[in-house]
N, C-alpha and C positions, 0 to 999 in steps of 0.2 A: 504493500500500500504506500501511495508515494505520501509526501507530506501535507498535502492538501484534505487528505481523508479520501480521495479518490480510489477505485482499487483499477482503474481502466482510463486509461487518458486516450483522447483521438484526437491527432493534430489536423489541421484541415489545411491540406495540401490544395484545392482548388484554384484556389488565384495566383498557383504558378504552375503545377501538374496540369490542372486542369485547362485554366486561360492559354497558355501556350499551345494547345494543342487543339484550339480552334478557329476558326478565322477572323471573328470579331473582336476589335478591340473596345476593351470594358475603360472608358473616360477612370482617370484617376479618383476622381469624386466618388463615384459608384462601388470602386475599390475600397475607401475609408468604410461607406456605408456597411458595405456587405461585412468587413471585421468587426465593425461595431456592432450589428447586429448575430454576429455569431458570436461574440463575447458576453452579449446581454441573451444567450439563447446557452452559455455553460461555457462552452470552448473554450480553452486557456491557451494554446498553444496554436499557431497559425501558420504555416508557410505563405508569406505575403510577395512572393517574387525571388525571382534571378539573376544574377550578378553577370551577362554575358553582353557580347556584341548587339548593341538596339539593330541592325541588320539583318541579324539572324531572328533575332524575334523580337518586333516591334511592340508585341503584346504589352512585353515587359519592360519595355522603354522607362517608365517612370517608379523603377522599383527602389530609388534614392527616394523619392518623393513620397510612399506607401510605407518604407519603413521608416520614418520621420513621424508620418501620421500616428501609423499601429504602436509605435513605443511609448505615443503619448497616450494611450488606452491603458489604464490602470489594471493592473493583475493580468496583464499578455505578455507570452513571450511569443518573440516575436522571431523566425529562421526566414535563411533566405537559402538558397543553392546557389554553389559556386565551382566553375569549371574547370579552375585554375590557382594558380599566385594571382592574378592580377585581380582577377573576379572576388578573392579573398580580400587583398588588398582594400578595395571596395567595401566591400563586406562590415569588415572592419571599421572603417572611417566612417563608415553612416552609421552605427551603432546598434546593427541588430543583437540580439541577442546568441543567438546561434546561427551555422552555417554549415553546410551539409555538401559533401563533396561526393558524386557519383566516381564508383569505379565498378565497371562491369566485370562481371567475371568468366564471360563470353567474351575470346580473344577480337572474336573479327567481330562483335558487337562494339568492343572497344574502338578497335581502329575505326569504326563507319563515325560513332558517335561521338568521339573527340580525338581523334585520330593520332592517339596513344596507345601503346600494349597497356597492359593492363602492372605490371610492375615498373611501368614510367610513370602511370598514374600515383601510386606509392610512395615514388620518390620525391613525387610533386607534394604528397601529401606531409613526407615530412618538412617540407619547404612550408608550408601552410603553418603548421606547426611551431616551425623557429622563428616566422614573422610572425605568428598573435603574440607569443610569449614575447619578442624583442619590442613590442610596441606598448606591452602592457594591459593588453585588453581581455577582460572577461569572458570575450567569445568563445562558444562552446562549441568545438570541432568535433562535427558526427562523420559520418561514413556511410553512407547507403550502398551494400552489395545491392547491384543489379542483375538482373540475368539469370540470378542463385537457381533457379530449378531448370531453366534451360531456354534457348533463344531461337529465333526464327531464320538464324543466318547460321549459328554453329548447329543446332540442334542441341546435343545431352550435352550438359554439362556436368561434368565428375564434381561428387561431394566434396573430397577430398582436395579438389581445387578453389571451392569458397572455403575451406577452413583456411586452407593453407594461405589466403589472401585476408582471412579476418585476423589470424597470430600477426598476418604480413602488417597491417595499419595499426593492429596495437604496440606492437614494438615501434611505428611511429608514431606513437603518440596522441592517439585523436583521443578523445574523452567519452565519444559512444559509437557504435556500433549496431547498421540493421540490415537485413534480407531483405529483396525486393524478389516477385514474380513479375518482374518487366512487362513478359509476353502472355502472362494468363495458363500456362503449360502447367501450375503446381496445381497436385492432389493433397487430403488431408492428409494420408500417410506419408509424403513426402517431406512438407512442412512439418510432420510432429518428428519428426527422424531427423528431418536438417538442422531443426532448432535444436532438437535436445543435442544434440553434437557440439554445436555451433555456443550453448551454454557450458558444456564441458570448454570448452576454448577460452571465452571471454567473460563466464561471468556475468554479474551484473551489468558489465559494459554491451550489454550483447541486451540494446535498449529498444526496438521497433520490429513490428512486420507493414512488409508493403503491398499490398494484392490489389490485383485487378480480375475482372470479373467476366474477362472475355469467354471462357469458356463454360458460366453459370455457376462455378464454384468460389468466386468467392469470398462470401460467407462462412463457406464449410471450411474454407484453409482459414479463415479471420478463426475463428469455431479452434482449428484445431493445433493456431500456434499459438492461443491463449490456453488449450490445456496443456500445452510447452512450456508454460509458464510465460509468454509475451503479455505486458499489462501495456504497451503503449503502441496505436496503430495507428498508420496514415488513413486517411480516409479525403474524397473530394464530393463538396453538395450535389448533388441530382448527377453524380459518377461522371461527370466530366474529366478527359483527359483521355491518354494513354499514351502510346510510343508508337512513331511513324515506323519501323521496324516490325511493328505488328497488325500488319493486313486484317481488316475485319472487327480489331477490338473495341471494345464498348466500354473500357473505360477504365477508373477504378474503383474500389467497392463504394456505395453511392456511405454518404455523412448518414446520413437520415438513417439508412438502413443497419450500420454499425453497433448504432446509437441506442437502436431499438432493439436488435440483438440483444446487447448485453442487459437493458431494461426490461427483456423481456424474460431474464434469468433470474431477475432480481441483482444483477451486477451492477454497482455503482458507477458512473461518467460521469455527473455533473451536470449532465444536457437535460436542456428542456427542450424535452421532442415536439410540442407545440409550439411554440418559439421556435423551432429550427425547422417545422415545414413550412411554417411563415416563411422563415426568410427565403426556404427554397422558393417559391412562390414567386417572391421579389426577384430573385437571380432569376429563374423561367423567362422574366417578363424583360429582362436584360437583355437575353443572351435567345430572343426568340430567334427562330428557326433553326437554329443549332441542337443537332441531337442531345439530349439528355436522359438518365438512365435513372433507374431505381423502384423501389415496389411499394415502400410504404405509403410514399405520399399519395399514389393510386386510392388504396385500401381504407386510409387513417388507420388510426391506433385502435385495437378489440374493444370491445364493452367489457372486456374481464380485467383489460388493463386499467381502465376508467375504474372500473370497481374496485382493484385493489388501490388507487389512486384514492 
């Protein structure tokens, strides 16, 4: 249970997972609103943008601007992604809180998607490392394995080469540590076998799962690296996002539905799931004609939930 009394945190990756990986660009203003209103709806934890080239993704043009906003939001922490030293760099001088460096553990996913092996990534990363500590900064350097159950350009990816890339970043250094299913390829028994290894490795530091839902599962893998012992998931509102690497995907596991999951166990988040179909609502009406995914806000919440409510 982290310190908040929470036994389940969900950071909401949308407005960088998500927005990047659709055509429309969401005005900065619209950005503020949507963290404010996911903060006032439980969320603590945000991914509010990317530290990269405005060329490559214009989405993300004003994410100097968004975490400015988001840090002035009382009780948020606030992460960005970053691709590199420089992106860190960045990072760093706007003052978010944390910063989360992709390293794939799909060789040729690597090269496509930052066109690094995946052990240059590494070295980059202990570079990341000796520039937060040389400047002084609080920033909290995570690690997102990507690719971890397997990718659509290598295909299988050997277990034994995500561990040996999770020992690889804690020996430099970062502070936490998470598996990502990039491409939608992981099963429950995959995830409950990669995590618990993946905990034998790192520990408490061994901090997040990342799933997306391309192939209906999931939930079931959300489901089955929480009984791995994982207490903190990414998660994006109405499953916006995914990776252009993967043909077809729908996304990553939708906020709403995370959310309701674990409420529906009696598991603690924080979230108020009315409060947070609202906001879905608001984004819908943002982000119209843009696919959007998820089931509860379809259904609403049971009368059995209402009742124990």
């Amino acid at each position: 249970m982290d310190a908040s009394g929470r036994t389940v945190v969900i950071r909401e990756v949308g407005l960088r997972d998500g927005l990047q990986s659709i055509a429309k660009t969401l005005a900065t203003g619209r950005k503020l609103e949507w963290i404010r209103g996911a903060r006032d709806a439980g969320l603590r934890e945000i991914e509010v943008g990317s530290f990269v080239p405005p060329k490559l993704l214009p989405q993300l043009a004003d994410t100097a601007e968004v975490v400015a906003g988001a840090t002035a939001v009382d009780g948020l922490t606030v992460s960005v992604l970053v691709p590199n030293p420089k992106g860190a760099e960045r990072a760093i001088a706007s003052g978010a809180h944390s910063m989360l460096v992709p390293l794939s553990a799909s060789r040729l996913h690597s090269l496509a998607n930052l066109r690094k092996a995946p052990d240059e990534v590494v070295r980059e990363i202990a570079t990341i490392r000796a520039m937060r500590d040389a400047a002084g900064s609080a920033c909290e350097l995570e690690v997102g394995i990507s690719t971890a159950f397997g990718c659509t350009m290598q295909g299988r990816v050997a277990p034994d080469e995500v561990l040996r890339l999770v020992r690889a970043v804690l020996d430099a250094g970062v502070d936490r540590v998470g598996l990502a299913d990039t491409v939608g390829y992981a099963d429950p028994r995959a995830v409950r076998e990669l995590f618990a290894r993946a905990f034998d490795v790192a520990g408490a530091r061994l901090a997040c799962g990342h799933f997306h839902d391309t192939r209906g599962l999931g939930l079931a893998n959300v489901y089955a690296a929480w009984q791995a012992g994982v207490r903190r998931f990414d998660a994006s509102l109405a499953g916006i996002g995914g990776c252009p690497y993967a043909p077809g995907a729908s996304g990553n596991v939708a906020t709403e539905d995370v959310a309701y999951l674990f409420a529906s166990m009696g598991v603690a988040t924080g979230v108020d799931l009315d409060a947070l179909l609202a906001l879905r609502a608001k984004v819908a009406q943002w982000l119209d004609g843009e696919p959007l995914h998820g089931a509860v806000w379809r259904a609403g919440l049971p009368k059995t939930m209402r009742e124990a409510v």
